[in-house]
C-alpha positions, 0 to 999 in steps of 0.5 A: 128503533125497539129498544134493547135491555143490556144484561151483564151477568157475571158467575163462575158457575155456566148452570147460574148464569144459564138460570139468570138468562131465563129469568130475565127472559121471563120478564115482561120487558119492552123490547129485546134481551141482549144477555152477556155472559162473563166467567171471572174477573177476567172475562169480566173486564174484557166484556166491560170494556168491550161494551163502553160504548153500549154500557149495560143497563143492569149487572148482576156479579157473584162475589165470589169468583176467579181473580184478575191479578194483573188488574188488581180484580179480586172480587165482584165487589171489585168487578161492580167498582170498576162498572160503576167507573166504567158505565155509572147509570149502569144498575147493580145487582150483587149475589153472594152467599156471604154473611160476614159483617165486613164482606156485607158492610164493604159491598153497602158502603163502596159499591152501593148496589141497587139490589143485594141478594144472599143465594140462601135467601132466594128462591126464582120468584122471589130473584125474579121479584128483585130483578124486576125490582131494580129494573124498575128504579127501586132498590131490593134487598134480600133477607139476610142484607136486609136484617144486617142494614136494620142491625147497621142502622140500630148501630148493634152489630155482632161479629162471626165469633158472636153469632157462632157462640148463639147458634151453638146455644141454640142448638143445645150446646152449654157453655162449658162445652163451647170451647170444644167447637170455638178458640176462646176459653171458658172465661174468655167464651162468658167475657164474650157472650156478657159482652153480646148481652149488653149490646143486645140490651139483655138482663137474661139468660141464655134462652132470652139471648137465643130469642132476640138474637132470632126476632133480630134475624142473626139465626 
């Protein structure tokens, strides 16, 4: 019997899925492709139900797409929680192109994904790397996913106010014009970056901050 590669993707955008279909059309891989197609959370949980009997081998989801109200999905983080109930041996492949701290620490704690790709990392060789990656048993993490585990484990994590403060200092703006571009005072912007400062264990100014803050991957 030639065996079969079950592929679930899942993207509110046809032009993504079409992209991810070719890529795992390109992979050498023994046997067929059968690739599925899902559009939102809805479809999403039709076909996964659809397919309890013949559970996918891989899934790759978008973060972000249309929601399912009725079913209490309203994510592809809950799309890969309900695959994981679903069809456990089931690999997962999360796509997004959120850098939030909690969106990224929420995916890495509850659905443990075997592979976790940010969109601006990525070009097609290198998701082709990562596909094929995960397909066989490894685990693959972009860039930006990879830089936020280190952070994680180092146990220094800046939130999105933070890492705005040092993009604007990177990009030529002082601190006295900060308030023009962030909701916090000029005393409350300086409370804020000696905070970052001490958690990035920095005794300079703000040229050393910019500096770690990029050997560190934040910008």
């Amino acid at each position: 019997m030639v065996k079969i590669l079950h592929v679930l993707g899942i993207d509110d955008h046809a032009v993504v899925l079409e992209g991810y279909h070719s890529i795992f059309s390109s992979l050498d891989i023994s046997g067929k492709l059968k690739f599925t197609k899902a559009h939102d959370c809805r479809s999403g949980y039709e076909v996964i139900h659809r397919h309890k009997d013949t559970p996918f081998d891989i899934a790759v989801l978008d973060y972000s797409i249309p929601h399912f109200p009725e079913r209490q999905l309203y994510s592809g983080e809950d799309m890969a929680l309900l695959i994981r109930e679903v069809m456990p041996s089931c690999k997962i492949v999360m796509m997004t192109m959120h850098n939030k701290v909690d969106v990224m620490g929420s995916i890495l704690e509850k659905v443990k994904p075997e592979g976790f790709i940010n969109k601006s990392d990525c070009s097609t060789i290198e998701l082709m790397e990562g596909f094929r990656e995960v397909l066989e048993g490894n685990s693959y993490f972009s860039k930006t996913v990879a830089g936020f585990v280190a952070r994680k484990q180092s146990e220094v994590l800046l939130e999105e106010l933070d890492i705005k403060i040092i993009l604007l200092l990177a990009n030529g703006i002082k601190t006295k014009n900060l308030s023009k571009y962030i909701p916090l005072s000029e005393s409350g912007i300086e409370k804020r970056k000696y905070r970052i400062k001490r958690l990035l264990d920095i005794n300079g100014g703000d040229e050393e901050l910019i500096q770690k803050a990029r050997a560190l991957g934040y910008i």
